[in-house]
N, C-alpha and C positions, 0 to 999 in steps of 0.2 A: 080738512086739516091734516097736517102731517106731524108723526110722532116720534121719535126715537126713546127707549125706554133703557133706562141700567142701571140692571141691581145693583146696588152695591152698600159694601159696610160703612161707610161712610165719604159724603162728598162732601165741596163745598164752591162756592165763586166769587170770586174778587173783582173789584174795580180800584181802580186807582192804589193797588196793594193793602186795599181795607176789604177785609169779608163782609159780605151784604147778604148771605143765604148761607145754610150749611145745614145738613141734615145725620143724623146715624144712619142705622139698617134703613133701606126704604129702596125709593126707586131717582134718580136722575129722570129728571121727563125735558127731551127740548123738543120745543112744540112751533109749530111753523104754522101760520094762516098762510091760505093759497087765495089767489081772486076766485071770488063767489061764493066763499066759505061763510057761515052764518053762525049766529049763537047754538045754534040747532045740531051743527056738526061738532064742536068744542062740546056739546053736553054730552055726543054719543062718545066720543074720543075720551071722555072724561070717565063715562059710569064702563066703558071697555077698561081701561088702566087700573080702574078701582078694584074692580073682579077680576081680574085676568092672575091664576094661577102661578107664579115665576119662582115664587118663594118653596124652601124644602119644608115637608114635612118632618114627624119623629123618624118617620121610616126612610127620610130623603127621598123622597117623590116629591115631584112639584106639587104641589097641591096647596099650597097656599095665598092669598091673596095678601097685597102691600097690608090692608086691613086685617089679616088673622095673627100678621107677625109680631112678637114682642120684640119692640126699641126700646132699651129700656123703662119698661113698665108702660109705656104706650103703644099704639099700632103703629106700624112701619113709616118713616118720614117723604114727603114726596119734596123735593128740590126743584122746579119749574123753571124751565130758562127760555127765551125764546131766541129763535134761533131761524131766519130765512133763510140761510145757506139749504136747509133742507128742500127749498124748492128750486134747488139747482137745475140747469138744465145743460146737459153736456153734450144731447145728440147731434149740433151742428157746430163741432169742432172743438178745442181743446182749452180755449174760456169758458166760465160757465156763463151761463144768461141767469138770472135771477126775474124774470118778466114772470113768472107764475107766479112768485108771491102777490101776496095780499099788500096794497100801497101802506104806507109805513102810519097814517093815521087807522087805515080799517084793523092791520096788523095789530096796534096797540089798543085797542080797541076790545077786539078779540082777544088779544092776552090776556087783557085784563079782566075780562069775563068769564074767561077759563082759571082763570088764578082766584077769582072770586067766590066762581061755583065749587072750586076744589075745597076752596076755605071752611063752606058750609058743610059741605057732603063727607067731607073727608075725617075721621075721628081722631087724627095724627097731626104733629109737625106740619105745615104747608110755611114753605120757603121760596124765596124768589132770587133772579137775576133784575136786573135793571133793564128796562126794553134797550133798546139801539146803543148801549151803553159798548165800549171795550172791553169782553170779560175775559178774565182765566178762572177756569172750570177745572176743578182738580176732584180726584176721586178715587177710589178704591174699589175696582168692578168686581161685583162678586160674583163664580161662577168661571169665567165669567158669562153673564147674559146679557145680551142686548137685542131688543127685539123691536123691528120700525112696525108703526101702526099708521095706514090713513083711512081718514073717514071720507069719502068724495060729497062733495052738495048731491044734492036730492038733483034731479031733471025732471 
């Protein structure tokens, strides 16, 4: 699975000009299933974004996890969106091919497992985008950081 992650002070995403997700302090996560991607790889990608460092300390060192941050009186919000464009492929020529991702039933499939497990594991806010829907994804990147994450299947 493929990840793009962004801090930010607060996002949000719309469909049809109605907000469907919005988060405060937290992370933007758009998350992409690739063919041959399993529950397996969404869990690793999952408990990586949970722990992963991005947030400042008292002292301003990263050293915080989405989980240590105060959002208003909660831990940091995760925002999920998914997003196959991230399995773009642009090495033969100047369209992209989209033929990595994950077919559009196993993709939502996988989303929704990944949005699922976040729901459970995650102590904060868990927010969503609509799968295959039209979105606008607005946001306030803080930092700014953005940092891609993939997890590959097992072989």
């Amino acid at each position: 699975m493929i990840s793009v992650l962004q801090r930010v002070r607060s996002a949000r995403v719309e469909v049809d000009g109605e907000t469907v997700g919005a988060i405060g302090p937290g992370l933007l996560v758009l998350v992409c299933a690739e063919q041959g991607d399993t529950q397996a790889e969404g869990d690793k990608l999952l408990a990586k974004i949970l722990k992963l460092r991005i947030f400042s300390d008292a002292q301003g060192k990263m050293n915080l996890s989405v989980q240590d941050i105060d959002g208003a009186g909660t831990v940091g919000g995760l925002l999920i969106v998914s997003q196959f464009t991230l399995a773009a492929d642009v090495s033969g020529g100047n369209r992209p091919s989209f033929t990595g991702a994950a077919a559009p039933e196993d993709g939502r499939r996988l989303y929704e497992g990944f949005v699922d497990a976040a729901r459970r594991a995650h102590g904060g806010v868990v927010q969503t985008g609509i799968f295959a829907a039209d979105m606008q994804v607005h946001l306030v990147n803080d930092g700014p950081v953005t940092i891609p994450l993939r997890i590959a299947p097992a072989v």
